[in-house]
Each structure stands twice: as structure tokens, then as C-alpha cells.
C-alpha positions as semicolon CSV with decimal commas, in nm:
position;residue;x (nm);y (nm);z (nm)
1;X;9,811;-7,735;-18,500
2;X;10,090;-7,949;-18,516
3;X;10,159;-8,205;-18,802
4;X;10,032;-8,582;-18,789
5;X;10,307;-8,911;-18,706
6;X;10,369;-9,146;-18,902
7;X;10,096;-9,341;-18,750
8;X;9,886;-9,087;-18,747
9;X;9,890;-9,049;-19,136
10;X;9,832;-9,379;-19,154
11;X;9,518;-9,399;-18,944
12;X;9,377;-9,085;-19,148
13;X;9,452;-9,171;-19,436
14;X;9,235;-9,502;-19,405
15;X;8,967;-9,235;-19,377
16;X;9,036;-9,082;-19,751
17;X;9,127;-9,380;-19,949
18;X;9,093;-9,190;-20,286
19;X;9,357;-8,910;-20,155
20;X;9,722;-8,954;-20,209
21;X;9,996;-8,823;-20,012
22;X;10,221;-8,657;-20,215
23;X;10,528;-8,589;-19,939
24;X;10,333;-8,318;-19,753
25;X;10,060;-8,275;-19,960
26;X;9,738;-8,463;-19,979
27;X;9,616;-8,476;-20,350
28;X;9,266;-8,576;-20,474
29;X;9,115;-8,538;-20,836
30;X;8,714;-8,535;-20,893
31;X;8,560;-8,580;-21,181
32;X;8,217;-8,420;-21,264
33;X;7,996;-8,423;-21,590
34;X;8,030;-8,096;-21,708
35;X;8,208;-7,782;-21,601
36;X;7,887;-7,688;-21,403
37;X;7,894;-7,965;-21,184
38;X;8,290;-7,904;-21,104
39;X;8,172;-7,527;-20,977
40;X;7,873;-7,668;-20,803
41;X;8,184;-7,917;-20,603
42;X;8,458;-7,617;-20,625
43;X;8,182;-7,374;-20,430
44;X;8,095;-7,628;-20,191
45;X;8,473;-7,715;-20,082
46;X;8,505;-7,320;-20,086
47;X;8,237;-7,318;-19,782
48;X;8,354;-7,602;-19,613
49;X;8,707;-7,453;-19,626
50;X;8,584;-7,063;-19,501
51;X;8,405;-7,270;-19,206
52;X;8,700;-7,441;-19,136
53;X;8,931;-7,171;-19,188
54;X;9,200;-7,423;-19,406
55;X;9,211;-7,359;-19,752
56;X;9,286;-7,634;-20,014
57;X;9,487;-7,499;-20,374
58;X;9,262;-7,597;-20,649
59;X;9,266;-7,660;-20,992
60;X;8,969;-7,668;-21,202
61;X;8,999;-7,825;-21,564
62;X;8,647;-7,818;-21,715
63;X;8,506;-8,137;-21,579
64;X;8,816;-8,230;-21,320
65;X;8,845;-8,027;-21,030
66;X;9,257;-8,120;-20,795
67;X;9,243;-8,012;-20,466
68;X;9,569;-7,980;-20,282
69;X;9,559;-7,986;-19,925
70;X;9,846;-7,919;-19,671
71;X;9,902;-7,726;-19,359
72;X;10,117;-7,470;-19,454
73;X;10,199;-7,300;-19,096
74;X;10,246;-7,623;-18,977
75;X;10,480;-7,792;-19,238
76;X;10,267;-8,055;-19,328
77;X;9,990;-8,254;-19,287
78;X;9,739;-8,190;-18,994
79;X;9,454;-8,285;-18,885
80;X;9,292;-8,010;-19,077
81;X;9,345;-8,128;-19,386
82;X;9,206;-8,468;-19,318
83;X;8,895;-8,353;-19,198
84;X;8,869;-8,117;-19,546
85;X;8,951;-8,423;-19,760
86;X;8,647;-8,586;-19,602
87;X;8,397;-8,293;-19,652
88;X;8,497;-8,284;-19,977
89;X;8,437;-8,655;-20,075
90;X;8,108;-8,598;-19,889
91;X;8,005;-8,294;-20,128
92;X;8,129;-8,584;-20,441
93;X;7,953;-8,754;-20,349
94;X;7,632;-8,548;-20,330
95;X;7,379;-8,612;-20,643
96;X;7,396;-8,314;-20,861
């Protein structure tokens, strides 16, 4: 997988406007209403990132779950991460 142009980042990044790119790392924090509902979200993005087969770091902080994603055999930002940034707004956006 090779990493995204400079107009490619900006195309998919229109697609995750709550995601910031932090030089080669895209950087999201969700908040939940308890510590429960961040493990309900942190298990979710943990099955959407073994299906995809990309793995986001994340850090869970009672109610505020940071996911970190970045392409790490590719140097950057791919495609991959993109499309994990938008399963993971999906499963946000779930009701709980």
C-alpha cells in the first residue's frame, strides 16, 4: 500500500472531518458516557481493525478513548487508515 498525495489527503480527509492529521498520523478522540461505553467503542474498532488487518494505537482514559492511525510499513498515511477512521466514526456513532 503506498502512502496518499497531497491531494489525496485532502480528498480523504473531507471524509473524516473530526480526525486531525498530525504529520503522519491521523488522530481522533471519542468521548463516551462512562468507561463501559469507551470498551463497548474500543472492542468494536478492535474488530473492524482484525478484519481489516490495520491496527490503530489506542488510548483509553475512562470515558475518552484516542485512536492513532498510520501506516507504519508504508511511512504514512494510506488508504487504510482512512477507511478505519470511518468505521470507527460509524461505531460513534452507534446508540449505546
Amino acid at each position: 500500500m503506498s502512502i496518499l498525495n497531497a491531494a489525496e489527503l485532502r480528498a480523504a480527509a473531507a471524509g473524516v472531518p473530526e480526525w486531525k492529521r498530525v504529520k503522519r498520523v491521523l488522530v481522533r478522540t471519542f468521548e463516551f458516557e462512562d468507561f463501559a461505553g469507551s470498551m463497548r467503542f474500543v472492542n468494536g474498532v478492535a474488530r473492524a481493525a482484525e478484519k481489516a488487518g490495520h491496527h490503530p494505537d489506542i488510548e483509553i482514559r475512562w470515558n475518552r478513548v484516542t485512536l492513532s492511525l498510520t501506516t507504519h510499513d508504508a511511512g504514512g498515511l494510506t488508504a487504510l487508515d482512512y477507511s478505519l477512521a470511518r468505521s470507527a466514526d460509524r461505531l460513534a456513532a452507534r446508540p449505546r
